[in-house]
C-alpha positions, 0 to 999 in steps of 0.5 A, spaced: 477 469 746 475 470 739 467 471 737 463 465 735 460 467 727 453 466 727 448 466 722 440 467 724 435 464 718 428 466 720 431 472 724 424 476 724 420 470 726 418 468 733 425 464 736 429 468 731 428 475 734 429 471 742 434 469 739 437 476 737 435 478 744 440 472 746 445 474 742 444 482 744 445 480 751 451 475 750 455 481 745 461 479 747 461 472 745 457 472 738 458 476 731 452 475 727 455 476 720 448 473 717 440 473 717 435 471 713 427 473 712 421 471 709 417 477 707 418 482 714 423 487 710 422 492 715 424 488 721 429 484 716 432 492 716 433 494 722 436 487 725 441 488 720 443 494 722 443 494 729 447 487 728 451 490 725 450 484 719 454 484 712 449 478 709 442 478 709 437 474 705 430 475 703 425 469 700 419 474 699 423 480 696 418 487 695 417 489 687 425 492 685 428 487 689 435 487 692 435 495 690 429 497 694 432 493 699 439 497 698 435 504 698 431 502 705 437 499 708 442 506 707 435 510 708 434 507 714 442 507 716 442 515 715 436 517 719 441 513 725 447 516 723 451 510 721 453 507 714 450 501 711 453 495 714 450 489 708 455 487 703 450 481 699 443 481 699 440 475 696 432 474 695 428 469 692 427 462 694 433 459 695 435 466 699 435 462 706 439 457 704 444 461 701 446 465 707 446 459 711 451 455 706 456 461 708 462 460 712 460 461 720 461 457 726 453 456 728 447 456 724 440 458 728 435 456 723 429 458 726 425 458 719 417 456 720 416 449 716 419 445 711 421 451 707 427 450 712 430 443 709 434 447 704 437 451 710 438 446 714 442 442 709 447 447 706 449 448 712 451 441 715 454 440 708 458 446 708 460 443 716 457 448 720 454 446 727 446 447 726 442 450 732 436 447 730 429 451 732 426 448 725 424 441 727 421 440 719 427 440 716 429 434 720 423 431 721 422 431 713 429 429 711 430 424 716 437 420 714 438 425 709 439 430 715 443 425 719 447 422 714 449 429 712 451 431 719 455 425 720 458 425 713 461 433 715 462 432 723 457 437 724 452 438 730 445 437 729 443 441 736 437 442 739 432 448 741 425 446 742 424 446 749 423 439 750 428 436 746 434 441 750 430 438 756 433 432 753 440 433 751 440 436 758 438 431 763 441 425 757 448 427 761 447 424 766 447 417 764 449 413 758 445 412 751 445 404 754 441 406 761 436 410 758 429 407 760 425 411 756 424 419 755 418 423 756 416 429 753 411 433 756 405 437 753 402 443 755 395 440 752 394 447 749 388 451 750 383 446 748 386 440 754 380 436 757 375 438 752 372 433 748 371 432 740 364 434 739 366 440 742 373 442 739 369 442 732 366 448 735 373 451 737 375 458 733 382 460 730 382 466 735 382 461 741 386 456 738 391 462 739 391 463 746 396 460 749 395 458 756 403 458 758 408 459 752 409 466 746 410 463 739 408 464 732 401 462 729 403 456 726 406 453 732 401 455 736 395 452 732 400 446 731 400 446 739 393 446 739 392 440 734 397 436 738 401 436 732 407 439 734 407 434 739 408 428 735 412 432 730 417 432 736 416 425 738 420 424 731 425 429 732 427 425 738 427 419 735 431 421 730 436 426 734 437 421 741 437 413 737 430 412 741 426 407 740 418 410 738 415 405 743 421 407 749 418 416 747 412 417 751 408 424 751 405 425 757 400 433 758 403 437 764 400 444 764 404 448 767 410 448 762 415 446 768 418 441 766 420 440 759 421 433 758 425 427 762 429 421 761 428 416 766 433 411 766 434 403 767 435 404 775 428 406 776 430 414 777 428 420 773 431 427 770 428 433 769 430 439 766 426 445 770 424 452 768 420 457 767 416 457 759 420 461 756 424 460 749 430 464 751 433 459 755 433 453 750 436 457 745 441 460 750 443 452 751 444 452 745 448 457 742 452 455 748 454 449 745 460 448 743 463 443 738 465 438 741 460 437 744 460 441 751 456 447 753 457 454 757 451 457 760 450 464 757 446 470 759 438 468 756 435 474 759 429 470 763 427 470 770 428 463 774 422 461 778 421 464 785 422 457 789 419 461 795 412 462 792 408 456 792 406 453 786 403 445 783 404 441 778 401 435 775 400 430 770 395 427 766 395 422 760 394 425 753 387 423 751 387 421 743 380 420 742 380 428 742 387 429 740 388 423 734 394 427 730 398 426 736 398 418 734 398 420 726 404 423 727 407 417 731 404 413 725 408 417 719 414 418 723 415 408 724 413 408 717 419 413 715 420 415 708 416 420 705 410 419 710 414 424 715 413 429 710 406 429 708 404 429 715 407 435 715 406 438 708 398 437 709 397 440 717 401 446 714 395 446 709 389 444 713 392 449 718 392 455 714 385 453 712 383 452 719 385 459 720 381 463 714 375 459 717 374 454 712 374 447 715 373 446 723 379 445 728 377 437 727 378 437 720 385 438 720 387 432 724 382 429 719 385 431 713 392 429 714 389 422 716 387 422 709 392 424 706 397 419 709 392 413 706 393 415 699 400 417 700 404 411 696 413 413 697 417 413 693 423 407 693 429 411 694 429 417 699 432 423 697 431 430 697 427 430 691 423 425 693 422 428 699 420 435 696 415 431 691 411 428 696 411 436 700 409 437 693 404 433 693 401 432 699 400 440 699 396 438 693 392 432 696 389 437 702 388 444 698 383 438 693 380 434 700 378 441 703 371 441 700 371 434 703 372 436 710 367 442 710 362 437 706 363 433 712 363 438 718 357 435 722 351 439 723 350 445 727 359 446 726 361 450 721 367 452 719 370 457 725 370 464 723 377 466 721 381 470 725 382 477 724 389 479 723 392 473 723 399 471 719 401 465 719 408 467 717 413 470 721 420 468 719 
């Protein structure tokens, strides 16, 4: 059998290099033949090399560009004893979307944020089954997205925990017999605290948490609620879902990643310990027509012999509104996905450089949703506009926030350290 032809963009970032670990464990059945960063050259350079990878793409390149990037590429290939394997080297902006638009059998687009649509797109365009840890791209785009799959017969395959729960447990009925989905939330390091006392939170402790290792803009988004909302419109829009039949609901223990009960009363769920190599090795193991061999993720399974306890509890909205906001934007479709988005990738980077309290985030956003007018068509650029705008729209509002921040709150401290990068 031949080796499946991957291309990784977002490769230095957090599922991008457990995605590599996949990947390394199932060498025989992968040939990596592309990988994109965003700044990490370093990192960029020593994948490239170790997967022996022909095309490599930087959005962020140093000062030199692709020269420098030759010579630390063949530097670092002489101190190995080995000759340097990269033929292309793309940078600049559309550098991800480039790698991702050439001829392979799956892409893994693992890119942080919106900056991930272009990707997304080039490949579906170009027919590629798309393994999408990139919820943005499709949560912005929306029926861009979608018509762009159906318009080429590519896969659009999930890799969010949640939403391979999903797919997982869908297969023991039809769409017709589906009740209902049920995503589950961690409720992050802030779960059972109430508003007045999330103004006080820091970055640094919004960054912990409690179950799963991620980058530091899902971590904060973890935190907010708002990666949870994003992906109640990542279900809606991948599994034909209605909204009012998605229901989230806050298990701490990261057990069970999602369920889908079914017209007969009974539930599915799908089990495993946190960790992002199981979803991304279901998913690399997903084949075209649509059927899936387990392949080797490198996680340990649970020790069913020990005891353990799981519960539920409901999402409390009052202390986590973005959750609820998220769901808002995601019915009103159009470019109001967008600007949801757009604007937390702001207000979080605020946030973490301690200009606006934990609660300005959520309130930010409501914001910037209420003065959002759409456009009338829905198009890439239209898209792209209201990301631009809405980008805009936050930067001027943060005054705002910190003016209203209430007495005794100032703005947390920001983390030392922190990047929000990592792709």
């Amino acid at each position: 059998m031949s080796k499946r032809r991957i291309i990784v963009v977002g490769s230095t970032g957090s599922v991008g290099t457990q995605a590599l670990d996949v990947l390394e464990e199932n060498a025989a059945d992968f040939e990596v033949i592309g990988l994109a960063a965003g700044t990490q050259l370093d990192a960029l350079v020593v994948q490239a090399l170790d997967f022996s990878v022909p095309v490599i793409g930087l959005t962020s390149p140093p000062e030199g560009g692709p020269d420098e990037i030759r010579k630390r590429l063949e530097q670092a290939a002489g101190q190995r004893g080995i000759s340097d394997p990269v033929r292309e080297i793309h940078v600049g902006p559309d550098a991800a979307e480039v790698v991702a638009g050439a001829a392979a059998d799956i892409v893994l687009n693992a890119v942080t944020g919106a900056a991930g649509l272009g990707a997304t797109l080039a490949a579906l365009e170009r027919g590629t089954d798309v393994a999408l840890a990139n919820k943005e791209s499709l949560i912005i785009g929306g029926t861009i997205v979608l018509d762009a799959a159906a318009r080429t017969g590519a896969a659009l395959i999930p890799v969010d925990s949640e939403h391979s729960a999903i797919a997982q447990a869908l297969r023991s009925g039809t769409h017709g017999e589906v009740s209902k989905l049920v995503i589950t939330a961690s409720g992050g390091p802030f779960r059972g605290m109430t508003r007045d006392a999330l103004r006080r939170v820091t970055p640094a402790q919004a960054l912990k948490h409690p179950t799963w290792s991620m980058g530091s803009m899902i971590t904060i988004n973890s935190a907010t609620l708002v990666n949870k909302g994003l992906e109640v419109i990542e279900a809606h829009l991948l599994f034909d879902i209605d909204f009012d039949n998605i229901e989230v609901v806050v298990h701490p223990q990261s057990q069970i990643h999602s369920m889908v009960e079914f017209s007969d009363a009974s539930t599915i769920a799908q089990i495993s310990p946190p960790d992002m190599r199981l979803p991304i090795a279901y998913a690399l193991g997903t084949q075209s027509d649509g059927q899936t061999r387990r392949l080797a993720s490198g996680a340990v399974a649970n020790n069913w012999g020990q005891p353990m306890h799981w519960s539920f509890e409901p999402v409390n909205h009052i202390a986590f509104p973005a959750l609820g906001l998220a769901v808002e934007a995601g019915r009103k479709r159009k470019s109001f996905p967008a600007v949801f988005n757009a604007a937390n990738e702001v207000l979080v980077e605020a946030f973490v450089g301690g200009e606006i309290p934990f609660t300005g985030i959520d309130k930010g956003i409501e914001r910037a949703l209420q003065a959002h007018e759409p456009a009338a068509e829905h198009t890439v650029e239209t898209v792209l506009a209201a990301d631009a705008w809405a980008r805009e729209f936050a930067r001027q509002d943060l005054a705002e926030q910190v003016a209203e921040a209430a007495p005794g709150a100032p703005a947390a401290q920001s983390a030392p350290g922190t990047s929000l990068g990592g792709s």
